[in-house]
Structures are given as C-alpha cells and as structure tokens.
mmCIF file as Biopython writes it, N, C-alpha, C and O atoms, coordinates in Angstrom:
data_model
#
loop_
_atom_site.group_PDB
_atom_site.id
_atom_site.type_symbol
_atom_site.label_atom_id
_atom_site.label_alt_id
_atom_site.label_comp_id
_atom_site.label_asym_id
_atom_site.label_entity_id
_atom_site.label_seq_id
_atom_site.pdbx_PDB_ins_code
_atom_site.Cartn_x
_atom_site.Cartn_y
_atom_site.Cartn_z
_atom_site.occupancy
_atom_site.B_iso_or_equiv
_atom_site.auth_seq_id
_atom_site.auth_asym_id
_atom_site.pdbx_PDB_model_num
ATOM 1   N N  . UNK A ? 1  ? 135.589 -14.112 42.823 1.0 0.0 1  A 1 
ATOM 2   C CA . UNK A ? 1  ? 134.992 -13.620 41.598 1.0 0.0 1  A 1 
ATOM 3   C C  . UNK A ? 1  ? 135.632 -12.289 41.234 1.0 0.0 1  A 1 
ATOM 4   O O  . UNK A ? 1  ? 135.750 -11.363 42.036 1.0 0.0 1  A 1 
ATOM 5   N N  . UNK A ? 2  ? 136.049 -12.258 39.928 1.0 0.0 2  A 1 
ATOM 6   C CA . UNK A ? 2  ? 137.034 -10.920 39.588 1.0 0.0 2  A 1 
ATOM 7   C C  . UNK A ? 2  ? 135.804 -9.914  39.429 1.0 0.0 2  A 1 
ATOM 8   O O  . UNK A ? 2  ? 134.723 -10.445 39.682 1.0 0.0 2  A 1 
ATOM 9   N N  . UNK A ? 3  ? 135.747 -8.504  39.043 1.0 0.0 3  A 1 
ATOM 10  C CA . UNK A ? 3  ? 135.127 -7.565  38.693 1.0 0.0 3  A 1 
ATOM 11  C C  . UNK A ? 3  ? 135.769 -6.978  38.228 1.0 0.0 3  A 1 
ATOM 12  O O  . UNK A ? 3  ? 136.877 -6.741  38.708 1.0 0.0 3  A 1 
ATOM 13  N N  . UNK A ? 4  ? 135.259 -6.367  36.816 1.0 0.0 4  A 1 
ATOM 14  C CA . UNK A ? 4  ? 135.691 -5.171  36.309 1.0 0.0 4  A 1 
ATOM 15  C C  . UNK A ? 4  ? 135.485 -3.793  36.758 1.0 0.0 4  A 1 
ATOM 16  O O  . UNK A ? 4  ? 134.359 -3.415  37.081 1.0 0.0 4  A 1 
ATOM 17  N N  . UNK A ? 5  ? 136.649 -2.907  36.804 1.0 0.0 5  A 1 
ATOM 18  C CA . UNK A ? 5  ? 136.243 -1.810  37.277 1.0 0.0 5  A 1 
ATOM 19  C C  . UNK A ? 5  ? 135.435 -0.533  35.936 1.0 0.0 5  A 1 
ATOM 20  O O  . UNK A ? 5  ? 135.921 -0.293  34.830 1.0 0.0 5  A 1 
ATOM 21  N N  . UNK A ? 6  ? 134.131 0.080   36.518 1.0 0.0 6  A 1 
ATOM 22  C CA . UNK A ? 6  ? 133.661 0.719   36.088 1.0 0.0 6  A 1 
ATOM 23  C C  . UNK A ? 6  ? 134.494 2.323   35.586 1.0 0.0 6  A 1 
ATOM 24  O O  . UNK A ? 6  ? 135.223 3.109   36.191 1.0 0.0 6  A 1 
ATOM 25  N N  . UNK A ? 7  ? 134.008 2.280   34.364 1.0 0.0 7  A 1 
ATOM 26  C CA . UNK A ? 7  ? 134.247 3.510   33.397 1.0 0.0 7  A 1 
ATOM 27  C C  . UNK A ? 7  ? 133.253 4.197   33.360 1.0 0.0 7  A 1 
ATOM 28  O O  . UNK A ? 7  ? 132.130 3.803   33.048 1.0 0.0 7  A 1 
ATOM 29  N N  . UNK A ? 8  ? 133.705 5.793   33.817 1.0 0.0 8  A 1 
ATOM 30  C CA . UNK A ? 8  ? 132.445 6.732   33.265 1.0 0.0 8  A 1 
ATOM 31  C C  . UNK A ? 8  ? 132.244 6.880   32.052 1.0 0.0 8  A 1 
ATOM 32  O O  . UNK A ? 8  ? 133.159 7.172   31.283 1.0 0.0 8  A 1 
ATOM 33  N N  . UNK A ? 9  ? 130.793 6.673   31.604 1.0 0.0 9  A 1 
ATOM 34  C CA . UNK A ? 9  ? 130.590 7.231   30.400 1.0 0.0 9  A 1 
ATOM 35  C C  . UNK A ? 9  ? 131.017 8.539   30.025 1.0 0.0 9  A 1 
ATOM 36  O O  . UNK A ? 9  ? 130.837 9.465   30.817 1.0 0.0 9  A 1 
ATOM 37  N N  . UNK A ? 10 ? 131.526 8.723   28.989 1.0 0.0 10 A 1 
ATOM 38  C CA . UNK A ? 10 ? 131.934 10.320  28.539 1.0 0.0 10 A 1 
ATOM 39  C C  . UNK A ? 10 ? 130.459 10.537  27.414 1.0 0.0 10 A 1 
ATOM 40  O O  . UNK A ? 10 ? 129.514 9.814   27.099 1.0 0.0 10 A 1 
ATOM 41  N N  . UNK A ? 11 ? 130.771 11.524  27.167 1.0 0.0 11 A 1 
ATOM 42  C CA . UNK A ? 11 ? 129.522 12.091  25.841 1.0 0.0 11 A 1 
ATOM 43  C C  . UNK A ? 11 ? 130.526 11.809  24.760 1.0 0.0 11 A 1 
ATOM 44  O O  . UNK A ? 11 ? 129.867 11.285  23.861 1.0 0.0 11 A 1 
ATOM 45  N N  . UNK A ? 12 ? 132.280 11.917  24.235 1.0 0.0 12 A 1 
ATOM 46  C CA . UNK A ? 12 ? 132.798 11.419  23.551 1.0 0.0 12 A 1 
ATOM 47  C C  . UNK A ? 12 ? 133.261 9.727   23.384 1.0 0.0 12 A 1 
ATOM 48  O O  . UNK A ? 12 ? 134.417 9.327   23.251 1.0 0.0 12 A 1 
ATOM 49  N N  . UNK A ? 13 ? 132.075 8.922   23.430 1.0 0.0 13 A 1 
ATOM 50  C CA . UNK A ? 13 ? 132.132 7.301   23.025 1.0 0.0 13 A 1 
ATOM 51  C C  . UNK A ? 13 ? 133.104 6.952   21.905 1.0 0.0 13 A 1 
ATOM 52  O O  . UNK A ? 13 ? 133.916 6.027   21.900 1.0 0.0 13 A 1 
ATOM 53  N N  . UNK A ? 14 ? 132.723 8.455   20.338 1.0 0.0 14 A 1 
ATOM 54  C CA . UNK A ? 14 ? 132.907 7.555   19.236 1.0 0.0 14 A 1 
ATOM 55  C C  . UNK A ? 14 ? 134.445 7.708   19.221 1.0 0.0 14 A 1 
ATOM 56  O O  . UNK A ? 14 ? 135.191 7.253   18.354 1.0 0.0 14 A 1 
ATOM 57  N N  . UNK A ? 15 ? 134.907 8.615   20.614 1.0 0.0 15 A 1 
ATOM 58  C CA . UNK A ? 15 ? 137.006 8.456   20.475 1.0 0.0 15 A 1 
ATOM 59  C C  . UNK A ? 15 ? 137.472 7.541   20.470 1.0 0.0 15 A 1 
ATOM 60  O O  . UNK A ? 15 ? 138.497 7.374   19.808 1.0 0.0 15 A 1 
ATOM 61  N N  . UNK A ? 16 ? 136.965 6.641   21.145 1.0 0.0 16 A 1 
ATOM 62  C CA . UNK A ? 16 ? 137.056 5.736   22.016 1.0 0.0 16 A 1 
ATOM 63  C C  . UNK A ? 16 ? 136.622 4.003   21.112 1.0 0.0 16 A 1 
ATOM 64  O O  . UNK A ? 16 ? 137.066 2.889   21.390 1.0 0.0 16 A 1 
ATOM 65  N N  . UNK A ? 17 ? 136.059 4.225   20.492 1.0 0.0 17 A 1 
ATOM 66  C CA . UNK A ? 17 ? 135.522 3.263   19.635 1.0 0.0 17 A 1 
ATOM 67  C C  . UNK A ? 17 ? 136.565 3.122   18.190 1.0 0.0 17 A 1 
ATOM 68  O O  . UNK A ? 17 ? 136.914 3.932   17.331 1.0 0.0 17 A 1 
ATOM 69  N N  . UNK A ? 18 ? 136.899 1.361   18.480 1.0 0.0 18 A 1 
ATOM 70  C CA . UNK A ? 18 ? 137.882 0.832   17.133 1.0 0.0 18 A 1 
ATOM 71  C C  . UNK A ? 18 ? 136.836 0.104   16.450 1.0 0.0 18 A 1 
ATOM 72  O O  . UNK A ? 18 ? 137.444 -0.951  16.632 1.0 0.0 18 A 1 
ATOM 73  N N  . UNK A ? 19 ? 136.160 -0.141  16.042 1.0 0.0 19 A 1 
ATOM 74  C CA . UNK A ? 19 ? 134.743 -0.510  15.149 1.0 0.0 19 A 1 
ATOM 75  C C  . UNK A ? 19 ? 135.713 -1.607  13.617 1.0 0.0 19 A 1 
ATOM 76  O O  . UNK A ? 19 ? 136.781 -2.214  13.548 1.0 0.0 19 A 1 
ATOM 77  N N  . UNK A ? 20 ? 135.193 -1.484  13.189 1.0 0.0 20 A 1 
ATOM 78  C CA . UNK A ? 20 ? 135.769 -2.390  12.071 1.0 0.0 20 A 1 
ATOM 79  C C  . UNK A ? 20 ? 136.396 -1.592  10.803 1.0 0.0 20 A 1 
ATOM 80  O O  . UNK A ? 20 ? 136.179 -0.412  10.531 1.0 0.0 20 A 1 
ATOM 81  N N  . UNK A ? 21 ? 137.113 -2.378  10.183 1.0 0.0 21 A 1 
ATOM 82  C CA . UNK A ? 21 ? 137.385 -1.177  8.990  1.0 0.0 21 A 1 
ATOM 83  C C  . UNK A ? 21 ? 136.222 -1.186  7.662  1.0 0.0 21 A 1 
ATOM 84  O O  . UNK A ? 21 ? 135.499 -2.030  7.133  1.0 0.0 21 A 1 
ATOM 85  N N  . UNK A ? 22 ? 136.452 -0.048  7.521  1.0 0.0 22 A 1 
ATOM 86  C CA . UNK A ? 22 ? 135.069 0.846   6.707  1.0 0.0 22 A 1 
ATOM 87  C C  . UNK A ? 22 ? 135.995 0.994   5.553  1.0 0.0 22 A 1 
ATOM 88  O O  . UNK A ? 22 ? 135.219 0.977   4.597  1.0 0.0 22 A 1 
ATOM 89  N N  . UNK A ? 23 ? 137.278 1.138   5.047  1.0 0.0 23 A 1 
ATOM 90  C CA . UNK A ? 23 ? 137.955 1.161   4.102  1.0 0.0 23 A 1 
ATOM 91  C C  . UNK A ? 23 ? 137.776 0.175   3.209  1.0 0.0 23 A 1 
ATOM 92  O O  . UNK A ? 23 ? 138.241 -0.881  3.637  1.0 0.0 23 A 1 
ATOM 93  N N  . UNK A ? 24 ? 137.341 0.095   2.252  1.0 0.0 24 A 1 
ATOM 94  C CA . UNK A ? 24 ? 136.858 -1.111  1.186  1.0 0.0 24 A 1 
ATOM 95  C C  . UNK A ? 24 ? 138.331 -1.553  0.938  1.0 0.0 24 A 1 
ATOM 96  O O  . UNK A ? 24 ? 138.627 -2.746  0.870  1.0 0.0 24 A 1 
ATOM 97  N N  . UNK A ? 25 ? 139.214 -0.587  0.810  1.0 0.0 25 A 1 
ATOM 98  C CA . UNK A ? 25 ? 140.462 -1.038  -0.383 1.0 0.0 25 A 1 
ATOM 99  C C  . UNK A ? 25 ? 141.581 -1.526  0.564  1.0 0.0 25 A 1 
ATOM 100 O O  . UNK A ? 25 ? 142.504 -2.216  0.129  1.0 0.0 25 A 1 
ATOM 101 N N  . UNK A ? 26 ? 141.474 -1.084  2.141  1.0 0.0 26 A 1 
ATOM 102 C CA . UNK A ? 26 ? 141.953 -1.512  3.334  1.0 0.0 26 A 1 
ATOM 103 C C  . UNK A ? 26 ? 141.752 -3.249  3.274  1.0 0.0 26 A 1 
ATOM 104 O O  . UNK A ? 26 ? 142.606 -4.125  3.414  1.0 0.0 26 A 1 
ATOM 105 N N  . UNK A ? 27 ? 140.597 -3.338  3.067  1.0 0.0 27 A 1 
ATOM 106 C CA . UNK A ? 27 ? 139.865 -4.745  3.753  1.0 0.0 27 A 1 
ATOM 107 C C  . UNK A ? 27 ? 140.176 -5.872  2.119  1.0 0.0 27 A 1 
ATOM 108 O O  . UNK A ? 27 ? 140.654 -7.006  2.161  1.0 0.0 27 A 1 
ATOM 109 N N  . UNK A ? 28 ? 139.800 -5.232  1.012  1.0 0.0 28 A 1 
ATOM 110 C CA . UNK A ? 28 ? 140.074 -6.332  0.511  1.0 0.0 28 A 1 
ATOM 111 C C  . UNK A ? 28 ? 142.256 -6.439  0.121  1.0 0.0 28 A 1 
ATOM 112 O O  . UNK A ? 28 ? 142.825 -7.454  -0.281 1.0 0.0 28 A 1 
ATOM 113 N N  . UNK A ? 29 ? 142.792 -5.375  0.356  1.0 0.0 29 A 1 
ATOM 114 C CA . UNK A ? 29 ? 144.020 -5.578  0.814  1.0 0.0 29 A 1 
ATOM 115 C C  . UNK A ? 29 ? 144.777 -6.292  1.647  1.0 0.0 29 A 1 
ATOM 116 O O  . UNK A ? 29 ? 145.923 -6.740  1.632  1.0 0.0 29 A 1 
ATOM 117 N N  . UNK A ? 30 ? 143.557 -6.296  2.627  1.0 0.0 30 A 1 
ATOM 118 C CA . UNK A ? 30 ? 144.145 -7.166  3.985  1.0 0.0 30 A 1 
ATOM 119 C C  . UNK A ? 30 ? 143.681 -8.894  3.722  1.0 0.0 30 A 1 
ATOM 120 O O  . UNK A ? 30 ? 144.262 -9.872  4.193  1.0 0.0 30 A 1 
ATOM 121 N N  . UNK A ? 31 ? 142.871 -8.891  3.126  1.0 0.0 31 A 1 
ATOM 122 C CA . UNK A ? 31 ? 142.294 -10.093 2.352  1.0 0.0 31 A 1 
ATOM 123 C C  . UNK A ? 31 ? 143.285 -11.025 1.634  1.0 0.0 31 A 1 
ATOM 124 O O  . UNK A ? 31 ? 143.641 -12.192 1.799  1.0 0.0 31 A 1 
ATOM 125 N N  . UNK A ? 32 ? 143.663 -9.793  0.557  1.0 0.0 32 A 1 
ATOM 126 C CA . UNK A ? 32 ? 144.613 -10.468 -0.280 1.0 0.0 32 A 1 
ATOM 127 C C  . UNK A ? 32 ? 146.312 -11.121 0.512  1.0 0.0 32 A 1 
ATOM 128 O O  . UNK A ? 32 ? 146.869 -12.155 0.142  1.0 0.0 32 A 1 
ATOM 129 N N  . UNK A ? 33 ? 146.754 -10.319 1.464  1.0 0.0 33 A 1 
ATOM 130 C CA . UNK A ? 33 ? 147.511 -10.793 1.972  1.0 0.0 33 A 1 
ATOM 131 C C  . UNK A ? 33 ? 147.495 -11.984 3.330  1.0 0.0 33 A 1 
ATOM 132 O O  . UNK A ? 33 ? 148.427 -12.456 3.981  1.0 0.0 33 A 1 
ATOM 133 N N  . UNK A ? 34 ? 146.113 -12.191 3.400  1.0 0.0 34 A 1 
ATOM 134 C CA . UNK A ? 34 ? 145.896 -13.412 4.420  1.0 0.0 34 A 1 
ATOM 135 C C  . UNK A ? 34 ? 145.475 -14.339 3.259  1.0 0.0 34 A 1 
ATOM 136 O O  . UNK A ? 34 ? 145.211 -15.457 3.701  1.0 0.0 34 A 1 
ATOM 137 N N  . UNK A ? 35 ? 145.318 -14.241 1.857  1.0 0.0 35 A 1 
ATOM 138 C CA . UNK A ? 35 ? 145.306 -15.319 1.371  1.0 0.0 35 A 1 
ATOM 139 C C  . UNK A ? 35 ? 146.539 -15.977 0.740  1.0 0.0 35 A 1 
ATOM 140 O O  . UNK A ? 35 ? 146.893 -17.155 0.790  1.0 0.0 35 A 1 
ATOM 141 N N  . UNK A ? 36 ? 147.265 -14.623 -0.037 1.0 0.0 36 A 1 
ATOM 142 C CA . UNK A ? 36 ? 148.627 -15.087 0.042  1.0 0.0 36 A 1 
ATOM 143 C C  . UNK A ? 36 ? 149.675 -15.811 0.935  1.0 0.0 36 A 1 
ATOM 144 O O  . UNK A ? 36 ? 150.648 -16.509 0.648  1.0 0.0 36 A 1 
ATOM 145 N N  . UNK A ? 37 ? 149.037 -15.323 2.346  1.0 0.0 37 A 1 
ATOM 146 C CA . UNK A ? 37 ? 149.836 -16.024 3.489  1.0 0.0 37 A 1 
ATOM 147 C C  . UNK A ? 37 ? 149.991 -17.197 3.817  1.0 0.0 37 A 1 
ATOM 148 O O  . UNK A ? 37 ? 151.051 -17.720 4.163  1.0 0.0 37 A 1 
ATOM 149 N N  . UNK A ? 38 ? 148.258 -18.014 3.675  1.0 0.0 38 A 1 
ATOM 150 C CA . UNK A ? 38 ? 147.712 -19.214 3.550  1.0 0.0 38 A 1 
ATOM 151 C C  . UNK A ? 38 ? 148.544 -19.601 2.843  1.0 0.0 38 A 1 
ATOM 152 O O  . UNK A ? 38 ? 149.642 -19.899 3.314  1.0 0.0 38 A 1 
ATOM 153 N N  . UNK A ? 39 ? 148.172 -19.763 0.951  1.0 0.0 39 A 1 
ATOM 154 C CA . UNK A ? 39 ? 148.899 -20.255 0.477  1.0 0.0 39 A 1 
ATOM 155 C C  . UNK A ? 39 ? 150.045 -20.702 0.243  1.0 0.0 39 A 1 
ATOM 156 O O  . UNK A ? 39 ? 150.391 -21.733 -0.334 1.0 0.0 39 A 1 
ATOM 157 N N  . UNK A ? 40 ? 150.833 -19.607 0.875  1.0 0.0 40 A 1 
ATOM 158 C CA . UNK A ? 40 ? 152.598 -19.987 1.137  1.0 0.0 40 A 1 
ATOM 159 C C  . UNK A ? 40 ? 152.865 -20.839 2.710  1.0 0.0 40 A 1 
ATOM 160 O O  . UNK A ? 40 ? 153.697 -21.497 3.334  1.0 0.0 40 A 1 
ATOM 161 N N  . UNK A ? 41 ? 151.874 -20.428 2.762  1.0 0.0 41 A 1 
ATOM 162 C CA . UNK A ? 41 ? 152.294 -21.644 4.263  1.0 0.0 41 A 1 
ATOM 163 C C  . UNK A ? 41 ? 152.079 -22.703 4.057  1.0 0.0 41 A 1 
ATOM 164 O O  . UNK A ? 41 ? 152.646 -23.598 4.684  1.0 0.0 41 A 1 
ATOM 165 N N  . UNK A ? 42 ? 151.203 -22.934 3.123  1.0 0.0 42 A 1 
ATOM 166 C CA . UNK A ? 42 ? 150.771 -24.601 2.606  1.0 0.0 42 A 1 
ATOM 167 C C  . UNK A ? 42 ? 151.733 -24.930 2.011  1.0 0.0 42 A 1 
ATOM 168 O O  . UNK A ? 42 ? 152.245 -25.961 2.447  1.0 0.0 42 A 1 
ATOM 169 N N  . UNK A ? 43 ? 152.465 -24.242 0.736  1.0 0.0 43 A 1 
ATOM 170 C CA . UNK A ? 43 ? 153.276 -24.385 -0.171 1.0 0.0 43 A 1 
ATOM 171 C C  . UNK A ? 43 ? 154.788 -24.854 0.474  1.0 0.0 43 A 1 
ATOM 172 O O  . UNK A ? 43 ? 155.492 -25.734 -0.022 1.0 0.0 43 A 1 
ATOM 173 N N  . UNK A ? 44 ? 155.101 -24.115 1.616  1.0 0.0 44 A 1 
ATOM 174 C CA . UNK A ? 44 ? 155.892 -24.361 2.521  1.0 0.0 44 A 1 
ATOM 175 C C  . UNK A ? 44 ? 156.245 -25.355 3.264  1.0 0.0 44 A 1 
ATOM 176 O O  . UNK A ? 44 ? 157.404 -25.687 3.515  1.0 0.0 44 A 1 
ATOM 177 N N  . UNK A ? 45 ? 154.839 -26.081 3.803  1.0 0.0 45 A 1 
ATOM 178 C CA . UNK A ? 45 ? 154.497 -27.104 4.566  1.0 0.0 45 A 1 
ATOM 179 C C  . UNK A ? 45 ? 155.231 -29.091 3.578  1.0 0.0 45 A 1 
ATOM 180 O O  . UNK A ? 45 ? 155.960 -30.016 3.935  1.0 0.0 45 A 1 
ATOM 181 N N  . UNK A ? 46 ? 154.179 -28.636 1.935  1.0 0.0 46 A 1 
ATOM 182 C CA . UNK A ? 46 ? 154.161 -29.429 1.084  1.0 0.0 46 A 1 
ATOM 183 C C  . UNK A ? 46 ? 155.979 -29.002 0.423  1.0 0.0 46 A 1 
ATOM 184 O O  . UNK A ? 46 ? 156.299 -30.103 -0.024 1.0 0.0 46 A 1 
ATOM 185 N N  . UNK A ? 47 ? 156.605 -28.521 0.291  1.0 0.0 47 A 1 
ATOM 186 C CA . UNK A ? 47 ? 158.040 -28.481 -0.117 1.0 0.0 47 A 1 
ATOM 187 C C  . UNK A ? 47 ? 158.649 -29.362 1.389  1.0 0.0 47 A 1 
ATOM 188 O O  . UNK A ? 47 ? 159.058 -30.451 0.988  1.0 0.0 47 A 1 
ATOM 189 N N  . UNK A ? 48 ? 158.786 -29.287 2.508  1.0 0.0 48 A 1 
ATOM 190 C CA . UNK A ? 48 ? 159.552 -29.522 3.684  1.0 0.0 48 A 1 
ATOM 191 C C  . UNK A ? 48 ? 159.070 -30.662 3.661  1.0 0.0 48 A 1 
ATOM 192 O O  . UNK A ? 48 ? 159.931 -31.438 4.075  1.0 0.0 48 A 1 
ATOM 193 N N  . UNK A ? 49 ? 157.870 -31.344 3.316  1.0 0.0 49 A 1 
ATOM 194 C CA . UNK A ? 49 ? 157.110 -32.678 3.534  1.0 0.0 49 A 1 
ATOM 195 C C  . UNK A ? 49 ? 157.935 -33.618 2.401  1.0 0.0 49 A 1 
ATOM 196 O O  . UNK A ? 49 ? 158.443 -34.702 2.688  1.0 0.0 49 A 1 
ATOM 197 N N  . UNK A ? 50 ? 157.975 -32.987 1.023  1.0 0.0 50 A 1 
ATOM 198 C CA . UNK A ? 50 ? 159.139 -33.750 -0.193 1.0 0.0 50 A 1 
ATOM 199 C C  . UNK A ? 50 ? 160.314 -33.091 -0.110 1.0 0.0 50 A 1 
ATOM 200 O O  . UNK A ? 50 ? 161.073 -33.318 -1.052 1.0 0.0 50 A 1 
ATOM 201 N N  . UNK A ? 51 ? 160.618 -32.511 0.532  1.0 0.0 51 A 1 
ATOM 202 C CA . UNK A ? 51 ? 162.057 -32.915 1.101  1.0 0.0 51 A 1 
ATOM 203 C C  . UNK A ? 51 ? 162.419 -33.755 2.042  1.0 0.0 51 A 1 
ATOM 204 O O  . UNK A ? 51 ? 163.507 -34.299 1.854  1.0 0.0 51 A 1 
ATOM 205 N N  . UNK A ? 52 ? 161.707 -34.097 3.229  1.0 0.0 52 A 1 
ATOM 206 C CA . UNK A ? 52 ? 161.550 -34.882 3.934  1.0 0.0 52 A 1 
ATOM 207 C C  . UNK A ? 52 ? 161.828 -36.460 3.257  1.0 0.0 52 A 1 
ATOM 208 O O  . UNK A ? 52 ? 162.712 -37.274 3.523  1.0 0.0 52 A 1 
ATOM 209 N N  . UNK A ? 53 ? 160.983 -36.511 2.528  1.0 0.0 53 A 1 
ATOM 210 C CA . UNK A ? 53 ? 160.494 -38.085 1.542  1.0 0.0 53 A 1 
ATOM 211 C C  . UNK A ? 53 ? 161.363 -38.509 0.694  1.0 0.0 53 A 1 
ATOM 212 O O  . UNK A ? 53 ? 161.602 -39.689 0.441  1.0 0.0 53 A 1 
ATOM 213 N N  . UNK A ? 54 ? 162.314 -36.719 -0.194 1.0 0.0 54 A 1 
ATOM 214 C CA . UNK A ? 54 ? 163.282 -38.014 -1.072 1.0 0.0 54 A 1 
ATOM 215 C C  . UNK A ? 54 ? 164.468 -37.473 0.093  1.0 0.0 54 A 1 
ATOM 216 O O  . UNK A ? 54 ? 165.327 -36.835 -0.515 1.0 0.0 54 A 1 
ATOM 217 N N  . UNK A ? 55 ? 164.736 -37.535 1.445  1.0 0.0 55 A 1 
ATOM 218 C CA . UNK A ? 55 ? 165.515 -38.028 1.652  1.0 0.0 55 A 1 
ATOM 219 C C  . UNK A ? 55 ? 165.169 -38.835 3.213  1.0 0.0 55 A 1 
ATOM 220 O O  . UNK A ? 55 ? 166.017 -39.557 3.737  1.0 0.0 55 A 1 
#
C-alpha cells in the first residue's frame, strides 16, 4: 500500500493554492479557443474522410 508523505501545514495555504480562473475574459477566451479547436478537428476529420472517398 503506497502512502503519501505528509506536508506541514504553513499559515501561507493561499501561495500554494491554483484554484480556478477568476478572470472572466481569461475563461471565456479559453472557451472560445477549445471551441474553435473542436470545430477544426471535425472539419479536418470530414475533409480527410472525402478525400479518402473520391479517391
């Protein structure tokens, strides 16, 4: 059975803490480019699939 080895608590936690992003314009930025990403990967997928077919 593995164990993790214990960390002292410090009184500075919040250094130490990556929490989520709080940046509105960060997050829907990062949004926009995982949807763009999607889409071109599909777009990508469906071009290589009819190329595939007419030949």
């Amino acid at each position: 059975m593995n164990t993790l080895p214990m960390h002292q608590q410090s009184g500075h936690q919040s250094d130490k803490f990556n929490g989520p992003i709080l940046d509105r314009e960060k997050l829907r930025e990062g949004t926009y480019v995982a949807m763009l990403t999607a889409i071109g990967s599909v777009v990508l997928v469906l071009a290589v699939k009819a190329l595939y077919l007419a030949f």
